[in-house]
PDB file with one MODEL, atoms N, CA, C and O in Angstrom:
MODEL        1
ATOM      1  N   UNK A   1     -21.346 107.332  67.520  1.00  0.00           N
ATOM      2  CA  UNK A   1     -20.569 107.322  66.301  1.00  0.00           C
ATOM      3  C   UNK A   1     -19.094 107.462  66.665  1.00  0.00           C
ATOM      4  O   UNK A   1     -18.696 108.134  67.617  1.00  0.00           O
ATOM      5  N   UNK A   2     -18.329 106.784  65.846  1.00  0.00           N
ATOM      6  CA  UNK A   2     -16.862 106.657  66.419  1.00  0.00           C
ATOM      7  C   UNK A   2     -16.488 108.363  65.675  1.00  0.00           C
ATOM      8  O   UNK A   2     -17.261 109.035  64.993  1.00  0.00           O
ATOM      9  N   UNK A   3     -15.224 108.678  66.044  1.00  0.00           N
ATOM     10  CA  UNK A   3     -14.126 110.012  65.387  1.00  0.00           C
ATOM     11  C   UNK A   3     -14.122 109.244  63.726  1.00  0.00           C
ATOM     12  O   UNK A   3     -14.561 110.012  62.870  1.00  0.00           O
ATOM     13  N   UNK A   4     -13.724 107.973  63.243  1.00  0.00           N
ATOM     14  CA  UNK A   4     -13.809 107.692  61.908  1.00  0.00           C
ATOM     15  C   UNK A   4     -14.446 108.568  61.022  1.00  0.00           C
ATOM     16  O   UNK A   4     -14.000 109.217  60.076  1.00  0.00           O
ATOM     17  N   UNK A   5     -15.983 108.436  61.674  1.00  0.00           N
ATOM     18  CA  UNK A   5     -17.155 108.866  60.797  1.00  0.00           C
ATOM     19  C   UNK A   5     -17.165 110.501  60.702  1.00  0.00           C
ATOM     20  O   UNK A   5     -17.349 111.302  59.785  1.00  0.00           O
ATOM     21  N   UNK A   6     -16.916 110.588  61.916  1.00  0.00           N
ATOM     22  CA  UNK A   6     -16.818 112.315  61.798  1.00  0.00           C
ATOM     23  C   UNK A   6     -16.054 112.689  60.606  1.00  0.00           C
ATOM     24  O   UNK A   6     -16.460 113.511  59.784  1.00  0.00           O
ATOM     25  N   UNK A   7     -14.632 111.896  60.512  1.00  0.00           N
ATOM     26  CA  UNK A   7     -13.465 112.437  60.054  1.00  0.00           C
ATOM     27  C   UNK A   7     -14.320 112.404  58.300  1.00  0.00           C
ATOM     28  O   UNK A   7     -14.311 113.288  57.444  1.00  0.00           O
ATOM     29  N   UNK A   8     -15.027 110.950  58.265  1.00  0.00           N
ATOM     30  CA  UNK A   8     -15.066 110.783  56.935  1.00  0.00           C
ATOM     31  C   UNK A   8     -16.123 111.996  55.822  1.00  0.00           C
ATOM     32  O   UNK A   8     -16.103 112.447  54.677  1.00  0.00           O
ATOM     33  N   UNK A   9     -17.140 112.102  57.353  1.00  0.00           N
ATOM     34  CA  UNK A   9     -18.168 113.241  57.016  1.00  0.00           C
ATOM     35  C   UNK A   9     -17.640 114.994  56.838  1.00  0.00           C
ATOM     36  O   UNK A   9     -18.361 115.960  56.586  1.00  0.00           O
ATOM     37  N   UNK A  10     -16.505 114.973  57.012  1.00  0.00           N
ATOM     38  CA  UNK A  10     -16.145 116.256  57.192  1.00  0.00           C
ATOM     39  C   UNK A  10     -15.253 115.885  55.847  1.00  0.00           C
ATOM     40  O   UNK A  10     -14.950 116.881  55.190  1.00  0.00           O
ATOM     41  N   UNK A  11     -14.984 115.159  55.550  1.00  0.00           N
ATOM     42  CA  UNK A  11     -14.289 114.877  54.120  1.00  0.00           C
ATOM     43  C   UNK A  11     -14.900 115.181  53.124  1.00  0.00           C
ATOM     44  O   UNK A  11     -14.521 115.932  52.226  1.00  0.00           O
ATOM     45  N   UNK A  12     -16.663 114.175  53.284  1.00  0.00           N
ATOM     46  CA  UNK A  12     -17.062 114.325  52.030  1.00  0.00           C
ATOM     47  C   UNK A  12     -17.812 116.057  52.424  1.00  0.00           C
ATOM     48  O   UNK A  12     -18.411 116.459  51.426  1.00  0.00           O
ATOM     49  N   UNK A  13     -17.861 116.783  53.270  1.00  0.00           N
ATOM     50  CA  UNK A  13     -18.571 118.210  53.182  1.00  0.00           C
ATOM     51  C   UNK A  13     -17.256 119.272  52.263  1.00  0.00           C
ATOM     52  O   UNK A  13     -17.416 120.289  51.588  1.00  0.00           O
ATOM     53  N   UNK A  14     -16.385 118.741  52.501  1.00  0.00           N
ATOM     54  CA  UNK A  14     -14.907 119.676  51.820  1.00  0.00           C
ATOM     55  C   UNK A  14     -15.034 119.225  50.473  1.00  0.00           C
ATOM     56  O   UNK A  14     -15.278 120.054  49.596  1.00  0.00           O
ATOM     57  N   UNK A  15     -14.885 117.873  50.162  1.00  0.00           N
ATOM     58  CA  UNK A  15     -14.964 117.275  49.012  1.00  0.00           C
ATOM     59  C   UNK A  15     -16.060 116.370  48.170  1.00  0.00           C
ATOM     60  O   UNK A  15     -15.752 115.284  47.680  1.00  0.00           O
ATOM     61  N   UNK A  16     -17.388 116.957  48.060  1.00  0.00           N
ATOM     62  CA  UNK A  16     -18.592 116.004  47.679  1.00  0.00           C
ATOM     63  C   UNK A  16     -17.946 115.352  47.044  1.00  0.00           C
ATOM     64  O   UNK A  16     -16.760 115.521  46.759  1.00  0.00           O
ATOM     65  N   UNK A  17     -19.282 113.756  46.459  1.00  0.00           N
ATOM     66  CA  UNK A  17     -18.631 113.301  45.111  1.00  0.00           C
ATOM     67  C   UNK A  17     -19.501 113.720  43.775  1.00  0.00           C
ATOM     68  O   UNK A  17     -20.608 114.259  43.773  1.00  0.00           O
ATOM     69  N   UNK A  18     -18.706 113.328  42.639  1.00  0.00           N
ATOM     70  CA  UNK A  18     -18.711 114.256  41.420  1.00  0.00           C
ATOM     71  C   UNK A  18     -20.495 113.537  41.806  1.00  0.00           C
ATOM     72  O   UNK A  18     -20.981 112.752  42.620  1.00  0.00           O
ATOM     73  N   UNK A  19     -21.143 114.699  40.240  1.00  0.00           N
ATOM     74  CA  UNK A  19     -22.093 113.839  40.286  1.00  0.00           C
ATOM     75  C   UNK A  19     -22.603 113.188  39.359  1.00  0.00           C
ATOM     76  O   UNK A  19     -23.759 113.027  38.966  1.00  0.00           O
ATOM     77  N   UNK A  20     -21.106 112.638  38.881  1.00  0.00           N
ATOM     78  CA  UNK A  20     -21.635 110.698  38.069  1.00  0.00           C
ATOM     79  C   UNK A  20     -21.300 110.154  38.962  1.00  0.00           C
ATOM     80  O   UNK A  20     -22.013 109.150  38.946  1.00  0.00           O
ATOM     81  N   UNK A  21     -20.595 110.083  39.906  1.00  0.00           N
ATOM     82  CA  UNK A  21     -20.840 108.749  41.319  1.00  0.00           C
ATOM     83  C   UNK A  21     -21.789 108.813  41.897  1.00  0.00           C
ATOM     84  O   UNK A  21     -21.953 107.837  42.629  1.00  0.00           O
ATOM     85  N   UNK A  22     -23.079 110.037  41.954  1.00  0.00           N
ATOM     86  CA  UNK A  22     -24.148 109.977  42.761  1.00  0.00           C
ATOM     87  C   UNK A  22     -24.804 109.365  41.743  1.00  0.00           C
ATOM     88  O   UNK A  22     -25.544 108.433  42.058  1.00  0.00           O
ATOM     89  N   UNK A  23     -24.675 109.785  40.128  1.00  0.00           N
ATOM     90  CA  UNK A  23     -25.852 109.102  39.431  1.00  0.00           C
ATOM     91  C   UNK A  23     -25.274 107.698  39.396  1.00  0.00           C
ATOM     92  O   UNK A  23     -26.333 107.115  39.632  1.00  0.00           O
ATOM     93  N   UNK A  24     -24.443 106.785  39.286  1.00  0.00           N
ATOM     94  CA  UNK A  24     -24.094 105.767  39.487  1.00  0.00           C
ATOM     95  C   UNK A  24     -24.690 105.061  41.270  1.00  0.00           C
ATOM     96  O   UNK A  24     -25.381 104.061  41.467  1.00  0.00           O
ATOM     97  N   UNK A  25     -24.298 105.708  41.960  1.00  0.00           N
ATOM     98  CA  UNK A  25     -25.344 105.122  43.029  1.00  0.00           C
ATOM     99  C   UNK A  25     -26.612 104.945  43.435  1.00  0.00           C
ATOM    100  O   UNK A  25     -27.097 104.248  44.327  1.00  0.00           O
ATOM    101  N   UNK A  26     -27.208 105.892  42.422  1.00  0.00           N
ATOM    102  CA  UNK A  26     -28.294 105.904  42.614  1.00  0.00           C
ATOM    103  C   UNK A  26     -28.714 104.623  41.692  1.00  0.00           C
ATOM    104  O   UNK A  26     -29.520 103.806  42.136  1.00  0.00           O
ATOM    105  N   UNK A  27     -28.077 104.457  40.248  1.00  0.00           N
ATOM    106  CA  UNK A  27     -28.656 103.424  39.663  1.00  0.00           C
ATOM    107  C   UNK A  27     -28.355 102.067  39.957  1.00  0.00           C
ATOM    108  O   UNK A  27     -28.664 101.062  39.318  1.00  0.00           O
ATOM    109  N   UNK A  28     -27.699 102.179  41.031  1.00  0.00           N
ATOM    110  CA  UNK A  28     -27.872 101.093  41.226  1.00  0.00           C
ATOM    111  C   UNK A  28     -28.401 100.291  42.511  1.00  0.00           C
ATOM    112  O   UNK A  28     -28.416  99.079  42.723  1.00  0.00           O
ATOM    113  N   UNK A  29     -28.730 101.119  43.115  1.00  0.00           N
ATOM    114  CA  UNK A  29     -29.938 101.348  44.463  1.00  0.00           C
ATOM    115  C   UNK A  29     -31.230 101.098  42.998  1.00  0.00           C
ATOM    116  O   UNK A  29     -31.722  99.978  43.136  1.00  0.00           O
ATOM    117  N   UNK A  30     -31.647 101.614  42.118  1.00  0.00           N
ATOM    118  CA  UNK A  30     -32.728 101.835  41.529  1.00  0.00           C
ATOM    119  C   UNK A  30     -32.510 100.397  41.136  1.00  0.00           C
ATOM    120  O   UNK A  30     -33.377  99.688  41.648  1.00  0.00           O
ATOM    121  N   UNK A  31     -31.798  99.843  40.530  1.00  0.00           N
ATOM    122  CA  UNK A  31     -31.482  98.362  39.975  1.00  0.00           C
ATOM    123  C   UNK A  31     -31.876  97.497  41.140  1.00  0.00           C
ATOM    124  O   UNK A  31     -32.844  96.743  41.034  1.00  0.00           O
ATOM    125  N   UNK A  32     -31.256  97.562  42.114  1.00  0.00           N
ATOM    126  CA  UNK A  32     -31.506  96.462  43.197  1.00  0.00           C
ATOM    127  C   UNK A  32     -33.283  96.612  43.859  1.00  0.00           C
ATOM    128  O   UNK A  32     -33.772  95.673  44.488  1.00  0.00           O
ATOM    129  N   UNK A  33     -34.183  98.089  43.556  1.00  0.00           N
ATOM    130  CA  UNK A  33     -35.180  98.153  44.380  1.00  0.00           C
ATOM    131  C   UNK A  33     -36.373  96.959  43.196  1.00  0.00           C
ATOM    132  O   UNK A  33     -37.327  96.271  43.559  1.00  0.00           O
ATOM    133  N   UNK A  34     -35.752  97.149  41.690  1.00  0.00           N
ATOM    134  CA  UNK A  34     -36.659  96.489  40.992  1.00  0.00           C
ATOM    135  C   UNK A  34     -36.529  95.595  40.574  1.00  0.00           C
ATOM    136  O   UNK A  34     -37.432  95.066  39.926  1.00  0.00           O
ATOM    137  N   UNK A  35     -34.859  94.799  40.839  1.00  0.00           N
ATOM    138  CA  UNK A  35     -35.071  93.292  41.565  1.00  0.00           C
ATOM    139  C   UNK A  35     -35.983  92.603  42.765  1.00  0.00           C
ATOM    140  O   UNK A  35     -36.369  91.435  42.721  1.00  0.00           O
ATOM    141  N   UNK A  36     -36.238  93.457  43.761  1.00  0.00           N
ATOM    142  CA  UNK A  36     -36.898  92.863  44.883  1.00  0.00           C
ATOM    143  C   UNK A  36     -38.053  93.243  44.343  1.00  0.00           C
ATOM    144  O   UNK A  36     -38.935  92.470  44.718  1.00  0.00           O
ATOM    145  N   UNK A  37     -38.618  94.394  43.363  1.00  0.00           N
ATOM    146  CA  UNK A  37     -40.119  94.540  43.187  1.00  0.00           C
ATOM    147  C   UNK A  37     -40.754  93.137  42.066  1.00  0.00           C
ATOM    148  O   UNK A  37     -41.792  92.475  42.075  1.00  0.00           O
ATOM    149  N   UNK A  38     -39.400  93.146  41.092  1.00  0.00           N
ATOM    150  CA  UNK A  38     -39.949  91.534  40.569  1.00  0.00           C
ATOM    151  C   UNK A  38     -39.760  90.251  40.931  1.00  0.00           C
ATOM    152  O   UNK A  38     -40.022  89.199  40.347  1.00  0.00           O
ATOM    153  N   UNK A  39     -39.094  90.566  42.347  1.00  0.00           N
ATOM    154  CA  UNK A  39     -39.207  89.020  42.978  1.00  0.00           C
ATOM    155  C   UNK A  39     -40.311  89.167  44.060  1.00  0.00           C
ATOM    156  O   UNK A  39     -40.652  88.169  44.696  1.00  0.00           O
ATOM    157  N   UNK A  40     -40.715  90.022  44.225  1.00  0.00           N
ATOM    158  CA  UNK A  40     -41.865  90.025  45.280  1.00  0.00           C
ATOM    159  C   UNK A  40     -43.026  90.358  44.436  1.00  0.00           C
ATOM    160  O   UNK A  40     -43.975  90.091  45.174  1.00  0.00           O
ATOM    161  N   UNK A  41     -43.516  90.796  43.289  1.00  0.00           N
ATOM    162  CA  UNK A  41     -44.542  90.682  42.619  1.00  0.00           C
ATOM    163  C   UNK A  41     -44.969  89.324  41.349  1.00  0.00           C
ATOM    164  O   UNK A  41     -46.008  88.827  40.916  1.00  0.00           O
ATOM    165  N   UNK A  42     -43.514  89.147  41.125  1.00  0.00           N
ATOM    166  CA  UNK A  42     -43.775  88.049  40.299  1.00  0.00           C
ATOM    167  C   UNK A  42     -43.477  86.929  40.875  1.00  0.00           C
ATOM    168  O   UNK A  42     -44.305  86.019  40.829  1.00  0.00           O
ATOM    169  N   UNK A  43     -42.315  86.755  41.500  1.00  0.00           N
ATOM    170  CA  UNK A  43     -41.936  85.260  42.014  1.00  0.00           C
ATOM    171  C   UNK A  43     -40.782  85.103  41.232  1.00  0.00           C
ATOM    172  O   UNK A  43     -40.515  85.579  40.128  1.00  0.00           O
ATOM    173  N   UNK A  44     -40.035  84.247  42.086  1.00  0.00           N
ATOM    174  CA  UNK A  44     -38.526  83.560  41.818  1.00  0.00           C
ATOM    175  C   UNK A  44     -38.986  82.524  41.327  1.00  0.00           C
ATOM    176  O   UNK A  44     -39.904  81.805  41.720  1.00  0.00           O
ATOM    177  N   UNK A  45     -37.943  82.408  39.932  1.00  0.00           N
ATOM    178  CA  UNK A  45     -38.506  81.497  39.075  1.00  0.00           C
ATOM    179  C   UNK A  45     -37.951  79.997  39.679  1.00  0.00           C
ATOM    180  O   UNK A  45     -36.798  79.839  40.080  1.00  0.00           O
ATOM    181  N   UNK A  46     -38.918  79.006  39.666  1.00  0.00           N
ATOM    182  CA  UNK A  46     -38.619  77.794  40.015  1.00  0.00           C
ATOM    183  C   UNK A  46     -37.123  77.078  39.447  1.00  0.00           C
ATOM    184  O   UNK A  46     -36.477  76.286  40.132  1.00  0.00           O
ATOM    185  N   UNK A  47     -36.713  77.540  38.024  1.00  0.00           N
ATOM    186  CA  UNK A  47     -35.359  76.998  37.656  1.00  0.00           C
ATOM    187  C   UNK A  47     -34.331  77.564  38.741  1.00  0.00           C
ATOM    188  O   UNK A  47     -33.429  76.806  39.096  1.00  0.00           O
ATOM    189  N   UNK A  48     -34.395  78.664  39.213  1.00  0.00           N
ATOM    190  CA  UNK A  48     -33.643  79.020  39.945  1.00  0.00           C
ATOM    191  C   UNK A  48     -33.250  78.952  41.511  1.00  0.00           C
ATOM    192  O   UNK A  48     -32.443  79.631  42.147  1.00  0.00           O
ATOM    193  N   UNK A  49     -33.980  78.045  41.856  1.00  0.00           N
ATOM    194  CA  UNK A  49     -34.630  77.460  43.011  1.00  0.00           C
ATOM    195  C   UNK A  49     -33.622  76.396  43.426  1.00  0.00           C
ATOM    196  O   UNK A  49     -33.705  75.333  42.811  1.00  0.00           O
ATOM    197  N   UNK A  50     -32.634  76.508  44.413  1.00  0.00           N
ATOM    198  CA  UNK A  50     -32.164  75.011  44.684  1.00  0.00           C
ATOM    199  C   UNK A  50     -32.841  74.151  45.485  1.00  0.00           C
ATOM    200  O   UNK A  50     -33.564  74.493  46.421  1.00  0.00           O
ATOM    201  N   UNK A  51     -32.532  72.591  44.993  1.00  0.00           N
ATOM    202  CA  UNK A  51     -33.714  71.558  45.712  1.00  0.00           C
ATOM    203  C   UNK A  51     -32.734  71.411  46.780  1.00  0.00           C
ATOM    204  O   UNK A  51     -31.526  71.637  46.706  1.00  0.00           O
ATOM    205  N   UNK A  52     -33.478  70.960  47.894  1.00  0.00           N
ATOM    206  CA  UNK A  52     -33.640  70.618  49.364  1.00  0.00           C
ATOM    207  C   UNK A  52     -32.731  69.222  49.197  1.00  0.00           C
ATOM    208  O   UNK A  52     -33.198  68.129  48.878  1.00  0.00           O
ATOM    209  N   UNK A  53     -31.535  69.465  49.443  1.00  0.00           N
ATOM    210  CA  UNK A  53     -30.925  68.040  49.950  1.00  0.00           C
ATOM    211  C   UNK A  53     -31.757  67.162  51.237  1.00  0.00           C
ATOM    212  O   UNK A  53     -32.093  67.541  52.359  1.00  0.00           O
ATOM    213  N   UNK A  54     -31.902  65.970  50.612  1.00  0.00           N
ATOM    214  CA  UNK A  54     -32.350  65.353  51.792  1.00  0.00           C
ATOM    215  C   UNK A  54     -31.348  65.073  53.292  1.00  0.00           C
ATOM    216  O   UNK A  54     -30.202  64.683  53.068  1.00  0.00           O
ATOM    217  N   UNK A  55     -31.611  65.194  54.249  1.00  0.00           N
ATOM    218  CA  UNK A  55     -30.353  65.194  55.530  1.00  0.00           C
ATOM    219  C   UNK A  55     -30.205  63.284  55.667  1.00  0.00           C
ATOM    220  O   UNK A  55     -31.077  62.417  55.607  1.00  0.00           O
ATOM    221  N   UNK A  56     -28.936  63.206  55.838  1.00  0.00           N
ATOM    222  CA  UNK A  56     -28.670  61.672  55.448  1.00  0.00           C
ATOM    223  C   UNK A  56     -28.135  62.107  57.286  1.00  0.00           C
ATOM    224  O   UNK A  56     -27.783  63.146  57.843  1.00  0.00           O
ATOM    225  N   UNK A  57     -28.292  60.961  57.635  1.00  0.00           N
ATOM    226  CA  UNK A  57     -28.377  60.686  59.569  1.00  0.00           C
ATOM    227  C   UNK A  57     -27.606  59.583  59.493  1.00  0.00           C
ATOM    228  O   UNK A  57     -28.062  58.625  58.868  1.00  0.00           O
ATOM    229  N   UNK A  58     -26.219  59.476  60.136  1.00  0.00           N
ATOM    230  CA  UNK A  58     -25.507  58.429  60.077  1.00  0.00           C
ATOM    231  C   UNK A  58     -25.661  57.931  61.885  1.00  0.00           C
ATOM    232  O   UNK A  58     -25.091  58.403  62.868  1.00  0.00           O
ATOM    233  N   UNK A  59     -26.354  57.156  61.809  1.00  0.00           N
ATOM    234  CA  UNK A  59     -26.479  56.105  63.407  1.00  0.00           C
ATOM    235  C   UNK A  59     -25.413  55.328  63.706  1.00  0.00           C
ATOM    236  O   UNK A  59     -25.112  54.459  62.888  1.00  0.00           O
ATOM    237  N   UNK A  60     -24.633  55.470  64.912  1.00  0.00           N
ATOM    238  CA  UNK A  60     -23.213  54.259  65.528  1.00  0.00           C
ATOM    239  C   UNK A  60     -23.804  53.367  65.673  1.00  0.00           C
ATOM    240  O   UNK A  60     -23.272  52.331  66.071  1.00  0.00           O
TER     241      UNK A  60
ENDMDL
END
């Protein structure tokens, strides 16, 4: 670990953050876990799907 991290960790032990920035991080860790739980239980909806350009091959 670089001195940065130290410095930054000894910051937040003097100065936590309030805790509406923890409940704000947390919701939105909670937001992003039940995006991936409804794209991995239900599926990405096909409208949202970009189609496959075909690869165009230019020959000299």
């Amino acid at each position: 670990m670089s001195p940065f991290h130290w410095l930054r960790m000894a910051k937040w032990a003097r100065h936590p953050p309030s805790a509406a920035r923890v409940k704000l991080v947390f919701a939105v860790v909670a937001a992003c876990l039940v995006l991936v739980a409804v794209e991995r239980f239900i599926g990405w909806p096909d409208a949202l799907t970009l189609e496959k350009q075909p690869r165009i091959r230019i020959r000299p």
